[in-house]
C-alpha positions in Angstrom: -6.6 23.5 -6.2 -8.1 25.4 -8.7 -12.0 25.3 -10.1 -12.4 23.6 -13.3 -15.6 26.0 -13.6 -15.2 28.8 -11.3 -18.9 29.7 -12.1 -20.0 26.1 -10.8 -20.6 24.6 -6.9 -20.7 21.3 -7.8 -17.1 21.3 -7.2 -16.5 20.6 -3.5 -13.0 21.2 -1.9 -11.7 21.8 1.8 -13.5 21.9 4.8 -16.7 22.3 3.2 -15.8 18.5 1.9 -15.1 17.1 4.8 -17.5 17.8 6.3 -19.8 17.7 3.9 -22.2 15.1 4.6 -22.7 16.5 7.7 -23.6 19.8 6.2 -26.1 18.3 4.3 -27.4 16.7 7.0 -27.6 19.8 9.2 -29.1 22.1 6.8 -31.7 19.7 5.6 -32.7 18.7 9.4 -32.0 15.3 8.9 -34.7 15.4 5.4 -31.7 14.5 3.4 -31.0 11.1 4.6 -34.7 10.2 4.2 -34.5 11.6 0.7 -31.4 9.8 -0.5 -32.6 6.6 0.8 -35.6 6.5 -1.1 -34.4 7.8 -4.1 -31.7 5.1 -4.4 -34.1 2.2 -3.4 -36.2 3.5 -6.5 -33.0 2.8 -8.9 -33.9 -0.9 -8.5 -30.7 -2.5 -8.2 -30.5 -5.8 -8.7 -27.7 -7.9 -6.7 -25.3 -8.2 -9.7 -25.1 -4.6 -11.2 -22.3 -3.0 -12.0 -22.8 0.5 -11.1 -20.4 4.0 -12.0 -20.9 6.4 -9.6 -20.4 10.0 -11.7 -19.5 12.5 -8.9 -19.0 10.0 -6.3 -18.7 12.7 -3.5 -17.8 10.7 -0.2 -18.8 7.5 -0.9 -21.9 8.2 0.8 -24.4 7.4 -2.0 -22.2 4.0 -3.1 -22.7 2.4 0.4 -26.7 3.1 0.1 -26.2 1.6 -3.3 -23.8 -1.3 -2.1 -26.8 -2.6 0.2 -28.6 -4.3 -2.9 -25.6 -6.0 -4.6 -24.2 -9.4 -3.9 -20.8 -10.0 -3.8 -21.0 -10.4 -7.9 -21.8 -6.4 -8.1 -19.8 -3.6 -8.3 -19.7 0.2 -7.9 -16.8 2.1 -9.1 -17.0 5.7 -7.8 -15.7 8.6 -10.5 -14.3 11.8 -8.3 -12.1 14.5 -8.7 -11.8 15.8 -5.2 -8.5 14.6 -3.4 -10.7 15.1 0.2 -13.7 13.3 -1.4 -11.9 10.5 -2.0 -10.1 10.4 0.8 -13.4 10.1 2.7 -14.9 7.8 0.3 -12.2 5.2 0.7 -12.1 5.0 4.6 -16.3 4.4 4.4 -15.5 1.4 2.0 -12.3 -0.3 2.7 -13.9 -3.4 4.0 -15.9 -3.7 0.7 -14.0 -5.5 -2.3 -16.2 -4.6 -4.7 -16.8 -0.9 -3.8 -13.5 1.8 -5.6 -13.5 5.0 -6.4 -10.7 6.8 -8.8 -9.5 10.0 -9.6 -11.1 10.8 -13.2 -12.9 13.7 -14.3 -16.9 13.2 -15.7 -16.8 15.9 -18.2 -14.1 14.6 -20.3 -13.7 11.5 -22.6 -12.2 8.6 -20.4 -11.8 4.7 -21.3 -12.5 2.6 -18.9 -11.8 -1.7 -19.3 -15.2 -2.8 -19.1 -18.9 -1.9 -19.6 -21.3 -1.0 -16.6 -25.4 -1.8 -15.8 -25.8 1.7 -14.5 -24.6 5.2 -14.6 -25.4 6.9 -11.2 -25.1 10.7 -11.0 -26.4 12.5 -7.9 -27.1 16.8 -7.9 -24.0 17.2 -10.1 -25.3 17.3 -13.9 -26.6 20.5 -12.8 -23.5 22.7 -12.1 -22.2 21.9 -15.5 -22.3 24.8 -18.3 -24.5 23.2 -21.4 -21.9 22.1 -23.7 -20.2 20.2 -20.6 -23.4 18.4 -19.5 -23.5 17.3 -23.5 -20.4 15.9 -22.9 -21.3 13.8 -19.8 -24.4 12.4 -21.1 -21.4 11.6 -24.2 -19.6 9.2 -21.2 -22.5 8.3 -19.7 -24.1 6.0 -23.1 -20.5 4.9 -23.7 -19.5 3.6 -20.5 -22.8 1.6 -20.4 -23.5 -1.6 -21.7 -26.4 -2.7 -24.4 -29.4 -1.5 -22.4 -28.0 0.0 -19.6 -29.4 2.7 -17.6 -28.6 6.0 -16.6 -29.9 7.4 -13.8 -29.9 10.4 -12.4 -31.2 12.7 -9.5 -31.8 16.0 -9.7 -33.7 19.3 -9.7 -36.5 18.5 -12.0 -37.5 20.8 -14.8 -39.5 24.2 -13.6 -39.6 28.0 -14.1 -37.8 29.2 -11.2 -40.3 32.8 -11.1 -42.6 30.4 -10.3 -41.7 28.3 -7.8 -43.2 28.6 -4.3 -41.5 31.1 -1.8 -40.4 28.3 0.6 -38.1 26.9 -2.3 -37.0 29.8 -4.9 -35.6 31.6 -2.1 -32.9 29.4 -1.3 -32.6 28.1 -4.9 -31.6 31.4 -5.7 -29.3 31.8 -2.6 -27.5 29.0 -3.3 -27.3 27.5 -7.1 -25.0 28.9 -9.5 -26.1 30.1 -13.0 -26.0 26.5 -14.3 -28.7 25.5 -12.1 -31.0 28.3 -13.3 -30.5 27.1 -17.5 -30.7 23.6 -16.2 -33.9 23.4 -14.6 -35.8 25.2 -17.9 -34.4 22.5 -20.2 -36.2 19.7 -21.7 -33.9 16.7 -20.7 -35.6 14.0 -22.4 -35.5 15.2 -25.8 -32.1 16.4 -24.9 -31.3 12.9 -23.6 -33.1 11.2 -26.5 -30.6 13.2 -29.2 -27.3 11.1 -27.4 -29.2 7.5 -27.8 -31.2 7.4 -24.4 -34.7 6.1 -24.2 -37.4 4.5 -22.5 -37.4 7.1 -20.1 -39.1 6.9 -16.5 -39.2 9.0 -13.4 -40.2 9.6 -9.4 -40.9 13.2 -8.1 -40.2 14.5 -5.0 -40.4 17.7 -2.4 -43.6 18.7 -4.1 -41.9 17.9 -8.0 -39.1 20.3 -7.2 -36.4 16.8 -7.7 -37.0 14.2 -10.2 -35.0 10.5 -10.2 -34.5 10.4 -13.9 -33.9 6.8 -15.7 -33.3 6.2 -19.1 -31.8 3.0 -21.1 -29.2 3.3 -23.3 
């Protein structure tokens, strides 16, 4: 299969995602897993949310997420990758109210109901511009009256200036979205599509930022 945006590396196919997790896991010496676990306990999910997962990946972040709902929440997981899914579904077949479908984040989509949340994990950022306008687009409309979007992701910083320890790899490894998105103010950008009320956690010395915003 094909890249939607050949430029991009938010786009995870093959071998690299299936064993992706792992990966991630390796390469961050096990920091990840700390990381994400925090980060999703700072959402503040209450038991009956209704959460869409943008970018679902493996189903990974949704079973960190599943811990706080009751049985009367729901997480629906939005992916485009055929081995992604795959993965996703064998880590939450014996949840009823975890799913994941095939649907692309960058286009319009209708979906039959409203959601709490709109989850998006280190994916915004491989997006050209006019694309990420676009997903903030879905983001307000698949959310209910005052719900929230939420994302995690690089925070905003000049990447000349970073410290050694992280602009080297920064560099190595993001595509060019990555360096436009990190230099862009995303709360007035955010505030132009209808989002507001805007709070946020920092982490790995401000170089990540859990962004949440109401609708």
């Amino acid at each position: 299969m094909s890249r939607y945006y050949p430029d991009s590396k938010v786009e995870i196919q093959g071998l690299f995602a299936k064993f992706y997790d792992n990966l991630l896991n390796i390469a961050s010496l096990g920091a990840y897993t700390r990381f994400i676990n925090k980060a999703i306990r700072l959402m503040q999910i209450n038991p009956g949310d209704t959460i869409l997962d943008f970018g679902a990946g493996t189903g990974r972040n949704a079973l960190l997420m599943h811990q706080y709902l009751s049985e009367n929440g729901e997480i629906l997981g939005l992916e485009i990758s055929e081995e992604m899914i795959s993965q996703f579904r064998k880590k939450s077949d014996k949840f009823d109210n975890i799913n994941v479908v095939k649907q692309r984040i960058d286009q319009p989509f209708s979906l039959d109901k409203k959601y709490d949340k709109v989850f998006i994990s280190f994916v915004f950022h491989g997006f050209p511009f006019e694309i990420q306008k676009n997903i903030l687009r879905n983001a307000r409309e698949a959310l209910k009256e005052d719900g929230e979007f939420v994302m995690l992701d690089f925070n905003e910083f000049v990447t000349d200036k970073t410290p050694l320890y992280f602009r080297i790899p920064f560099k190595a490894v993001e595509c060019k979205y990555a360096f436009e998105y990190v230099e862009r103010d995303w709360k007035q950008i955010m505030s132009e599509f209808g989002f507001n009320n805007f709070k946020e956690q920092l982490f790995f010395r401000n170089h990540f930022r859990l962004l949440k915003a109401k609708r």
